[in-house]
C-alpha positions as CSV (number, residue, x, y, z in Angstrom):
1,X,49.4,8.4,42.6
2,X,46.1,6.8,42.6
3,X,44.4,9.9,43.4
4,X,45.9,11.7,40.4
5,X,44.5,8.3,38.3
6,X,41.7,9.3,39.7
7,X,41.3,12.3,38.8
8,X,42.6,11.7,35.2
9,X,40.0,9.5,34.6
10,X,37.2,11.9,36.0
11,X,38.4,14.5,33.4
12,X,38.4,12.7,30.8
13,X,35.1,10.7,31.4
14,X,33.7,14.7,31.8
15,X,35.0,15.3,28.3
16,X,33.5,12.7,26.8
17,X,30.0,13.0,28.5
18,X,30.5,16.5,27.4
19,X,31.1,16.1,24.1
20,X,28.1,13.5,24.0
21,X,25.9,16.2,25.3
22,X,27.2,18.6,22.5
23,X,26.3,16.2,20.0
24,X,23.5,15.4,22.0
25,X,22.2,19.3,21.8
26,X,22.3,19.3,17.5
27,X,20.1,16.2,17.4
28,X,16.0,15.7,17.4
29,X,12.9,12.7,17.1
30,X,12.7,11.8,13.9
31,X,9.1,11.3,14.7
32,X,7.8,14.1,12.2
33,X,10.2,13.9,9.4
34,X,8.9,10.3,9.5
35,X,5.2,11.6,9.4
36,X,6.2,13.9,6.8
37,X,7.8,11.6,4.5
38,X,5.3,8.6,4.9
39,X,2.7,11.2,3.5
40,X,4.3,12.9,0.7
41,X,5.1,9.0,-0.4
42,X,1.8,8.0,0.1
43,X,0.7,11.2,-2.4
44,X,3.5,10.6,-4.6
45,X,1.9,6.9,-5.2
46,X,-1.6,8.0,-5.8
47,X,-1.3,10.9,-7.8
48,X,0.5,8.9,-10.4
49,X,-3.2,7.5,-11.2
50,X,-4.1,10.8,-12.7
51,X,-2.6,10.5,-16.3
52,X,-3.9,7.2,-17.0
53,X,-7.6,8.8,-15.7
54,X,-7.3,11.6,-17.3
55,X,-6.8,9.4,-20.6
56,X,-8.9,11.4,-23.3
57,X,-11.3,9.3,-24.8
58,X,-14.3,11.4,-26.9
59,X,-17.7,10.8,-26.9
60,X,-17.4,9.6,-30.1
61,X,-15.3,7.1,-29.5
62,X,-16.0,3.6,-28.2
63,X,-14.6,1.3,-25.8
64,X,-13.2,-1.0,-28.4
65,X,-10.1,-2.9,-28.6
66,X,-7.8,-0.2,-29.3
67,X,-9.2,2.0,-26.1
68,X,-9.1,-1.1,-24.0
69,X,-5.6,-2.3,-24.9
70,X,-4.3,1.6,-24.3
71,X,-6.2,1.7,-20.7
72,X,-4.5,-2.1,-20.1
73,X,-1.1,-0.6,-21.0
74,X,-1.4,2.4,-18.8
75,X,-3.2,0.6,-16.2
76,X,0.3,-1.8,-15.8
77,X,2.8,0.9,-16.1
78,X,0.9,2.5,-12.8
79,X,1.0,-0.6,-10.9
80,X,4.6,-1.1,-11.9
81,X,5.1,2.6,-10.9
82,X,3.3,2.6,-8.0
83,X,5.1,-0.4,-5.9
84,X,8.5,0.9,-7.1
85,X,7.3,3.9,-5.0
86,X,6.0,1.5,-2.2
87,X,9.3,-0.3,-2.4
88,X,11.1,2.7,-2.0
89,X,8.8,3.9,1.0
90,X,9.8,0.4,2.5
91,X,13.4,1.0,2.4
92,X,13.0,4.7,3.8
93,X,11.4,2.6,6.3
94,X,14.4,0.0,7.0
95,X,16.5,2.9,6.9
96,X,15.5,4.9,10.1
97,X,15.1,2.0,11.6
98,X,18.7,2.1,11.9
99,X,18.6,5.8,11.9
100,X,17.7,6.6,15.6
101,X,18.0,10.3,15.6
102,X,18.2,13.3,13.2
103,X,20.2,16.6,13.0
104,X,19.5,19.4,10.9
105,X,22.0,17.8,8.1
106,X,20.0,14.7,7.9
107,X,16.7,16.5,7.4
108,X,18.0,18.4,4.8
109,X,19.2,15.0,3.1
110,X,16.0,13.5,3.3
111,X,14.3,16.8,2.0
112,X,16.6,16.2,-0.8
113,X,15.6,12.3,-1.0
114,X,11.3,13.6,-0.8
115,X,12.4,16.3,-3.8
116,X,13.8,13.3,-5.6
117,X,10.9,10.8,-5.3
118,X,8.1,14.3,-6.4
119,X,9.6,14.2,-9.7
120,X,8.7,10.3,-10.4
121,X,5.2,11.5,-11.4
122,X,6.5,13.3,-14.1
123,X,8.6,10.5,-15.7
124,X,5.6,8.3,-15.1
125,X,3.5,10.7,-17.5
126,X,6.0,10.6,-19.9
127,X,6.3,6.7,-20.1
128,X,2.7,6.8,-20.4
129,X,2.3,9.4,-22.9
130,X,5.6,8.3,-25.0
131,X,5.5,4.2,-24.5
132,X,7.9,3.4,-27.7
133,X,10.6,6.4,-26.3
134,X,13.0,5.6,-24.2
135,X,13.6,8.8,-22.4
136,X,10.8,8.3,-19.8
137,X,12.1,5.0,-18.7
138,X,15.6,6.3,-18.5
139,X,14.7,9.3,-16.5
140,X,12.2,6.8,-13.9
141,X,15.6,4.5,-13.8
142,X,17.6,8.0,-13.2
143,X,15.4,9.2,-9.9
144,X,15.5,6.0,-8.9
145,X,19.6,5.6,-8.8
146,X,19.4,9.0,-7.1
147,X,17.0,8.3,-4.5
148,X,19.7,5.2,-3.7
149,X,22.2,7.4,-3.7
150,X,20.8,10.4,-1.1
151,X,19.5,7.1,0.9
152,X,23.5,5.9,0.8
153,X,24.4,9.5,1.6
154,X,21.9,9.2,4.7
155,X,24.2,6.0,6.1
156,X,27.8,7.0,5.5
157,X,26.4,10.3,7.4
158,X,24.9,8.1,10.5
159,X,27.6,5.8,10.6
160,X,30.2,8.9,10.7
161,X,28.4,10.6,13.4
162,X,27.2,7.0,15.5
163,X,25.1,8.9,18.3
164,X,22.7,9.5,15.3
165,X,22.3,5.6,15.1
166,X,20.0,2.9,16.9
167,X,21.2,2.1,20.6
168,X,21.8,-1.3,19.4
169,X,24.2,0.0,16.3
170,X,25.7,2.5,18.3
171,X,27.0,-0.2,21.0
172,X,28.2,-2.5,18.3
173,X,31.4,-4.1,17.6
174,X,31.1,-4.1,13.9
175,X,30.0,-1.3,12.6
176,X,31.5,-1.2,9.6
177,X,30.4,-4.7,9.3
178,X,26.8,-3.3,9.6
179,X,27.2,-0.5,7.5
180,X,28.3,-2.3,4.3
181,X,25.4,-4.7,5.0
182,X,23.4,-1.7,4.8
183,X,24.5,-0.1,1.8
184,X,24.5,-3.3,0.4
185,X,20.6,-3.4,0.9
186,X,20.2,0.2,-0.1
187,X,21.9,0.1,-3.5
188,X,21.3,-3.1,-5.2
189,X,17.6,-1.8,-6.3
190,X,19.4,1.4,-8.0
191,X,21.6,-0.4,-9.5
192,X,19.6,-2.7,-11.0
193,X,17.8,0.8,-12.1
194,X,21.2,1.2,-13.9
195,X,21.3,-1.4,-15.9
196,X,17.5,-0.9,-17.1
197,X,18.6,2.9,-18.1
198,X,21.2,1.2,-19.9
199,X,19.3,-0.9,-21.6
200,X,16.0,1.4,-22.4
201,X,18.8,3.3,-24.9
202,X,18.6,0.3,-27.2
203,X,16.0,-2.4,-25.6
204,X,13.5,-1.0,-23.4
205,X,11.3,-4.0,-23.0
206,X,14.0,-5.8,-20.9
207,X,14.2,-2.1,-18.8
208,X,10.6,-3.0,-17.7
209,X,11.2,-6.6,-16.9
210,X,14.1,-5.8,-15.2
211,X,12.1,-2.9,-12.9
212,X,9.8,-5.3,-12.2
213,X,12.3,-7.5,-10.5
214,X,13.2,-4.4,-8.7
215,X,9.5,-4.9,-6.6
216,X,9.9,-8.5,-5.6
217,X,13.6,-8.5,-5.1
218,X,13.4,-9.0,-1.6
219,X,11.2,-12.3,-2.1
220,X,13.2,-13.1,-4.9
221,X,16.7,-13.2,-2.3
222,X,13.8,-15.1,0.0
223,X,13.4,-17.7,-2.1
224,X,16.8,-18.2,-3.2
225,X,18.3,-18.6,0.0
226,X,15.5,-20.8,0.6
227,X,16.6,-23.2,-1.9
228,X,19.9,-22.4,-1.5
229,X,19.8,-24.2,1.9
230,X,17.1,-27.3,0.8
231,X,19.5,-28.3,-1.7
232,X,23.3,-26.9,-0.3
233,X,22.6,-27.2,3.1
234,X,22.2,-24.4,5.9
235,X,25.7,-22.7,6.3
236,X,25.8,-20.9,9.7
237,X,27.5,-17.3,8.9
238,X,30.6,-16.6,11.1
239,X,29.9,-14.9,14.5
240,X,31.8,-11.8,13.8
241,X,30.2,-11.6,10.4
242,X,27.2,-8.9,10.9
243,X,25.5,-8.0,14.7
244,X,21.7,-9.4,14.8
245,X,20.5,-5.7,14.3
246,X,20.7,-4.1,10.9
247,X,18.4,-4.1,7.4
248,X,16.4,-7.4,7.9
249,X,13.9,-7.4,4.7
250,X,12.7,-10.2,6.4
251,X,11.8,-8.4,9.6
252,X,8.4,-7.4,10.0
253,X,7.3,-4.2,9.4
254,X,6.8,-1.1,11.4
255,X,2.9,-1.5,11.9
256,X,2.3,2.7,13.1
257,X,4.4,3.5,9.2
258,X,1.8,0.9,7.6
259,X,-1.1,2.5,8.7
260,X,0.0,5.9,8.3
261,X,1.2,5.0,4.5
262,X,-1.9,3.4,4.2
263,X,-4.1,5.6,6.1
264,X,-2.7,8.7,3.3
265,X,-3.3,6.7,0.4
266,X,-7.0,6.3,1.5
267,X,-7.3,9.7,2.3
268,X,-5.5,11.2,-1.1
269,X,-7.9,8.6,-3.0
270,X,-11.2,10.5,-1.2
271,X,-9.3,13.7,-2.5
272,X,-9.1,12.8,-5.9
273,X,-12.2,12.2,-6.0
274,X,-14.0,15.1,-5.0
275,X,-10.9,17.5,-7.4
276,X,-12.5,15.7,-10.4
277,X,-16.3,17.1,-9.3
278,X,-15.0,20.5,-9.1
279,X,-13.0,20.5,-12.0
280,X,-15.6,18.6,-14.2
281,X,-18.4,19.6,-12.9
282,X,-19.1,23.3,-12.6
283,X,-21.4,24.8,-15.3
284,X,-20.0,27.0,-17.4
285,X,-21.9,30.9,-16.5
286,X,-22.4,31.1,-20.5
287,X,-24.2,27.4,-20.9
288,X,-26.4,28.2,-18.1
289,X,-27.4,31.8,-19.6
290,X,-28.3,30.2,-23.1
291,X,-29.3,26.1,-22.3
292,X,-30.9,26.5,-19.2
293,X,-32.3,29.7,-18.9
294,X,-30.2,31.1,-16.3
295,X,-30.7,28.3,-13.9
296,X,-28.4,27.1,-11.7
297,X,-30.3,24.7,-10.1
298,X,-31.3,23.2,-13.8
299,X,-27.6,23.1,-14.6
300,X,-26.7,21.3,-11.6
301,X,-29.4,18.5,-12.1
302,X,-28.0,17.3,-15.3
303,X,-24.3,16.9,-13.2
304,X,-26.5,14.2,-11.7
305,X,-25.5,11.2,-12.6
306,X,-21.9,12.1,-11.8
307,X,-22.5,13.0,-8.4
308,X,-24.1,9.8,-8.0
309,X,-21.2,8.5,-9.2
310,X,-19.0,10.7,-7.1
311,X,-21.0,9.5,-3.9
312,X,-20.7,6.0,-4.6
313,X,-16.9,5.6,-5.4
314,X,-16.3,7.7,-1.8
315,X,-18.5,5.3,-0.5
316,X,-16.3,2.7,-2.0
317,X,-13.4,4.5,-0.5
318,X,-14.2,5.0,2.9
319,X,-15.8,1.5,3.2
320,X,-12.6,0.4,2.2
321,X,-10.6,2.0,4.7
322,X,-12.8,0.9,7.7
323,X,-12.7,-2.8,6.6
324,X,-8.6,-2.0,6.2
325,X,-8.7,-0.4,10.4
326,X,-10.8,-2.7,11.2
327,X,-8.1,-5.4,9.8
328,X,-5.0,-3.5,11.2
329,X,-6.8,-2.7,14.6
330,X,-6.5,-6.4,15.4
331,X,-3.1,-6.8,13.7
332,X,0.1,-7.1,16.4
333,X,2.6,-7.1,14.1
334,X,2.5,-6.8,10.2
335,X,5.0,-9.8,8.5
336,X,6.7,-9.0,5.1
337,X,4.0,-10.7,3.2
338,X,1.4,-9.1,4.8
339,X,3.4,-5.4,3.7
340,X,3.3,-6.8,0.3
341,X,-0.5,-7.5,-0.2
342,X,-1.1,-4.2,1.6
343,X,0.9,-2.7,-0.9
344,X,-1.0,-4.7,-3.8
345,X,-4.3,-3.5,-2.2
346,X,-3.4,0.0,-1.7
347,X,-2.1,0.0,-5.6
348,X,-5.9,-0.7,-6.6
349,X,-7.1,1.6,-4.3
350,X,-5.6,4.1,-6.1
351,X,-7.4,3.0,-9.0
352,X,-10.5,4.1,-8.0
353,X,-10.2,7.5,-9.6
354,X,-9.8,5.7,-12.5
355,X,-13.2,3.6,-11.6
356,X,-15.3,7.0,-11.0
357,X,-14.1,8.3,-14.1
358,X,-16.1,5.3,-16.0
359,X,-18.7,5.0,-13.7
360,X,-19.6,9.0,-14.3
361,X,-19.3,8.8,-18.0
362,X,-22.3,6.5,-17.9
363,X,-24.4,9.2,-18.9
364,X,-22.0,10.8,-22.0
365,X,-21.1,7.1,-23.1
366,X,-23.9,4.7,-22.6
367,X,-22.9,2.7,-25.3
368,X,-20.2,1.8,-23.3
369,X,-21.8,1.0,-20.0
370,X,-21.4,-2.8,-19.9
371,X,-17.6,-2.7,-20.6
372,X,-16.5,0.7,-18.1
373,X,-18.7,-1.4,-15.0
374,X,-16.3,-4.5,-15.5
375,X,-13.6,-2.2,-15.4
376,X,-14.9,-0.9,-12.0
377,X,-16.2,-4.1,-10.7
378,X,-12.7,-5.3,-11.2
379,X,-10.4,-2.6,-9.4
380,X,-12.7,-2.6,-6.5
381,X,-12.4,-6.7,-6.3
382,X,-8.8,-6.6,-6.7
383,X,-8.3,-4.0,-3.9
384,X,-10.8,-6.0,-1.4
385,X,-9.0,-9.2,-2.3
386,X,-5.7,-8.0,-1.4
387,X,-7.4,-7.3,2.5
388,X,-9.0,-10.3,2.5
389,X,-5.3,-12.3,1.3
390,X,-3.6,-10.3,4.6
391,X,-6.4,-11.4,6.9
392,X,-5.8,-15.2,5.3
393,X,-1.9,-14.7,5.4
394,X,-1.8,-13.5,9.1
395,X,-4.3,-16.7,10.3
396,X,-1.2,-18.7,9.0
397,X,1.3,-17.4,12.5
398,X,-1.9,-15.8,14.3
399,X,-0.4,-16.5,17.4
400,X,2.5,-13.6,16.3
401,X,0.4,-11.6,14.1
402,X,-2.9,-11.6,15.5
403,X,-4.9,-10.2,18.6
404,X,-7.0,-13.6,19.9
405,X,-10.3,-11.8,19.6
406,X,-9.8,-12.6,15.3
407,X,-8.0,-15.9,15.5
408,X,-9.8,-19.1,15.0
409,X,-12.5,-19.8,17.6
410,X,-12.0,-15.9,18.4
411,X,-15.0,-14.1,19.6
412,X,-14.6,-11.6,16.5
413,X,-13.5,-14.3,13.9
414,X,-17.0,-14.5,12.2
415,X,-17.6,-10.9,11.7
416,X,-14.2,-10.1,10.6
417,X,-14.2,-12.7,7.8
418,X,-17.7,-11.7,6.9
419,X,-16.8,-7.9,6.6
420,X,-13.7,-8.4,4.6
421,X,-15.3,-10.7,2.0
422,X,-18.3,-8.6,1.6
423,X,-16.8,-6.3,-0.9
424,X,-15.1,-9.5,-2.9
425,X,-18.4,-11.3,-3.0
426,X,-20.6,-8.0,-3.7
427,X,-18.6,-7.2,-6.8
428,X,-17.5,-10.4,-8.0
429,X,-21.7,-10.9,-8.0
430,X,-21.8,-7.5,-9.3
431,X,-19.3,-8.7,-12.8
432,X,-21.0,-11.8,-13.0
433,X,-24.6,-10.4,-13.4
434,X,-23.2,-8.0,-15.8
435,X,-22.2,-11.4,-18.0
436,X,-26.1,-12.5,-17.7
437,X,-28.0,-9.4,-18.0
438,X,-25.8,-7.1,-19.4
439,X,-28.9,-4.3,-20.3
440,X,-29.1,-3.8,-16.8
441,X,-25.2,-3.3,-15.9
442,X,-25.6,0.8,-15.2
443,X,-28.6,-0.8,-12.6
444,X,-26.8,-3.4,-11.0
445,X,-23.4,-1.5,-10.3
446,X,-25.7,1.5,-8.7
447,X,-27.1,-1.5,-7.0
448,X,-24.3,-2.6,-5.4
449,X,-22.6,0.6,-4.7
450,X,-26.3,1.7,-2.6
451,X,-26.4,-1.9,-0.9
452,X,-23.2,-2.5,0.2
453,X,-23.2,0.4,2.9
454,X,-26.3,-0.6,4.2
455,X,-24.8,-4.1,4.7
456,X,-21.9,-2.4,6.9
457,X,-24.5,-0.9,8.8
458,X,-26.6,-4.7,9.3
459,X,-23.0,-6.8,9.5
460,X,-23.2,-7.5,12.5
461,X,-26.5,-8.3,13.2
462,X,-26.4,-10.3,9.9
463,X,-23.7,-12.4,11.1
464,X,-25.3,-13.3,14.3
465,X,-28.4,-14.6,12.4
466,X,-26.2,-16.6,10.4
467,X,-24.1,-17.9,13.4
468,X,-27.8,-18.8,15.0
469,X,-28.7,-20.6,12.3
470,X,-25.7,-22.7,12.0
471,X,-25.6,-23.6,15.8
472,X,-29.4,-24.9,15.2
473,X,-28.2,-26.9,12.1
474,X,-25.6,-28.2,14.0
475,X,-27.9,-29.1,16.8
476,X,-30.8,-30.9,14.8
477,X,-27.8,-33.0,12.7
478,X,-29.6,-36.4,12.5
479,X,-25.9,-38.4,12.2
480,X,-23.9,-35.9,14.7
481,X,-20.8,-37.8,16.7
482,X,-22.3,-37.8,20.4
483,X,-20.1,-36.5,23.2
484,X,-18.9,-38.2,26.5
485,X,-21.4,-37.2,28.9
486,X,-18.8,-36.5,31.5
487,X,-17.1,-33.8,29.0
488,X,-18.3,-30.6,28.4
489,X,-19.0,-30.0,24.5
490,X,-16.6,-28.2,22.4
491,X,-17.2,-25.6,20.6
492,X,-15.9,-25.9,16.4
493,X,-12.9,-24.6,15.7
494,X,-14.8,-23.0,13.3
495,X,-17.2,-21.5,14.9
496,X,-16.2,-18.2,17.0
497,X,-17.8,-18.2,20.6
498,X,-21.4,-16.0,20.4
499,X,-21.0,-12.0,19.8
């Protein structure tokens, strides 16, 4: 009789193995689709830079007021734009973090999710263009709710078929528990998308305050736990309430899905760049016949000015990116505030289009010199600050965020604060010089765009100079505290140990 038990409980142990394997057999790494979908995000957020660049302003016009107020406008419907994007790149990110595997039915769901998300640039034009219509907010607010809604599609499918789902899920006892947390997570941003669609038929102001809310709701459910248990007291949640594992906005982020976001961004920026050479800056055959005699070489030299241009924002661009690896190359784990200010920084990166495109019409609008290098000198400060704020943020917990070699004291410390401030400093000096000798701005911004690489190149040399000459201040301080001659001197906490 126990034989036949036995044997029972072999077959049906087989069939189940068996059927695991069959389900097994449909499924794949999710390794690409995530590679895939972290790119066509990290385009989808750049590109929506190109209608407020390509704002026509003639020749004859000038920077006044009215230009400056329409740039501003534009300027904050991007940024608006560009972190809803980032916030729904964040929650694709949560969401296969739960996702473990794929099949052929989830790829084609989050093909449908990526179609979705292509089609914000177009709304975004339309806000732009149409400000006082509501139809361009309502159809933002409509890809947004179905993004949500493919993304809700993507977890009633995982949950239904568990082997798709993290190891951790999959052995859970509550599931469904999990799964309602998730959706939960997943929905509440469209839905606050719903109400703003609602509202942009008859109030569209409140549409963008309420989108707005949309990018910090996360810190906004952060801080009102926060003083929900100062002031109420902590209320532990019941133990069969949610397992540890699900949707933790709170978690830190995947650092490999940072950099690759991040990393596309960058390289999408350099892109952009180079498109606006070819498209602006080929002679026409017919001017070259008639104004220059049939010179190309002629007609390429008065393009000058905008390829200096051109060479100095990808300067800008790629100096950028190696102060953000260098950053991220030290980074062991990338906290929620940290993903924000990224996010920030990576939202003025992509307005460096936007800073070539006044920087090269130097030479049609010189009138207007003085007020288009501010504008530059400002998005390149704001996206060096934002690098500068995550190096700050992460010295907060360096024990969990960062490698030793960039803590305090760290061998590296000193040379990493001195190559993420050197952009801050060099156009924050840049604006103000600008307020003092402001015939000279076109000089001083060429100035700084030539000087800054060659500082990359001296940094570190630079920084040991300085480090030198400290440690001999420090040495011939007349009123310096004396040490116990039977303990070794320590070194300042400020102070990293020599390079």
């Amino acid at each position: 009789m126990s034989r036949l038990q036995t044997q029972e409980q072999a077959v049906d142990s087989e069939g189940d193995s068996s059927l695991y394997r069959r389900n097994e057999e449909g499924t794949q790494s999710s390794h690409r689709m995530l590679g895939f979908s972290d790119a066509l995000l990290s385009i989808i957020a750049t590109v929506m830079i190109l209608p407020v660049t390509h704002t026509e302003i003639s020749p004859e016009q000038q920077f006044d007021k009215s230009i400056q107020k329409l740039l501003a406008t534009r300027i904050a419907v991007y940024l608006m734009t560009f972190l809803i994007v980032t916030v729904a790149w964040a929650a694709h990110t949560r969401l296969f973090q739960v996702v473990g595997k794929i099949d052929d039915t989830l790829a084609l769901l989050n093909l449908a999710c990526m179609m979705t998300i292509t089609l914000l640039p177009y709304t975004f034009s339309l806000m732009v263009t149409f400000p006082d219509v509501p139809l361009g907010i309502f159809l933002f607010c409509t890809c947004v709710i179905a993004i949500g809604s493919v993304q809700a599609m993507i977890v009633g499918y995982a949950f239904h078929f568990p082997h798709l789902l993290n190891p951790q899920i999959q052995c859970s006892t509550h599931r469904d528990l999990s799964r309602r947390h998730i959706l939960h997570l997943v929905l509440r941003g469209p839905a606050l998308c719903f109400v703003a669609a609602v509202f942009s038929l008859f109030f569209f102001p409140l549409s963008y305050l309420l989108m707005v809310t949309i990018i910090f709701l996360p810190h906004i459910s952060k801080a009102t736990t926060w003083c929900k248990d100062k002031f109420v007291g902590h209320r532990e949640s019941p133990a069969h309430s949610v397992e540890p594992f699900s949707i933790d906005l709170h978690a830190p982020l995947s650092k490999e899905r940072v950099e690759a976001f991040s990393d596309g961004v960058y390289a999408i920026v350099a892109t952009l760049l180079i498109l606006d050479i070819c498209e602006d800056n080929v002679p026409d055959p017919k001017d070259v016949q008639e104004k220059f005699s049939g010179s190309l070489v002629a007609a390429l030299g008065a393009y000058g000015p905008q390829f200096l241009a051109y060479f100095g924002s990808f300067a800008t661009v790629g100096l950028l990116w190696f102060a953000h690896h260098s950053l991220f190359l030290h980074v062991r784990k990338a906290t929620q505030t940290m993903g924000l200010l990224n996010i920030l920084s990576l939202a003025f990166v992509g307005g460096l289009p936007l800073a070539y495109q006044q920087t090269s019409a130097f030479a049609r609008q010189p009138r207007d010199e003085l007020e288009r290098v501010r504008v530059s000198c400002a998005i390149i400060f704001f996206a060096s600050i934002f690098q500068f704020a995550i190096w700050t943020t992460a010295l907060l917990h360096q024990t969990e965020t960062l490698q030793p070699a960039v803590r305090f004291g760290g061998q590296e410390h000193a040379f990493m604060f001195a190559k993420l401030a050197l952009y801050p400093c060099a156009s924050l000096l840049a604006f103000a010089a600008t307020c003092l000798l402001s015939r000279f701005s076109t000089a001083i911004f060429h100035l700084m765009q030539i000087s800054v690489p060659f500082a990359f190149l001296l940094l570190r040399l630079l920084v040991r100079l300085a480090l030198a000459g400290l440690q001999v201040l420090w040495d011939l301080w007349p009123q310096r505290p004396q040490q116990d001659q039977g303990e070794p001197e320590t070194q300042s906490q400020l102070l990293p140990a020599p390079c």
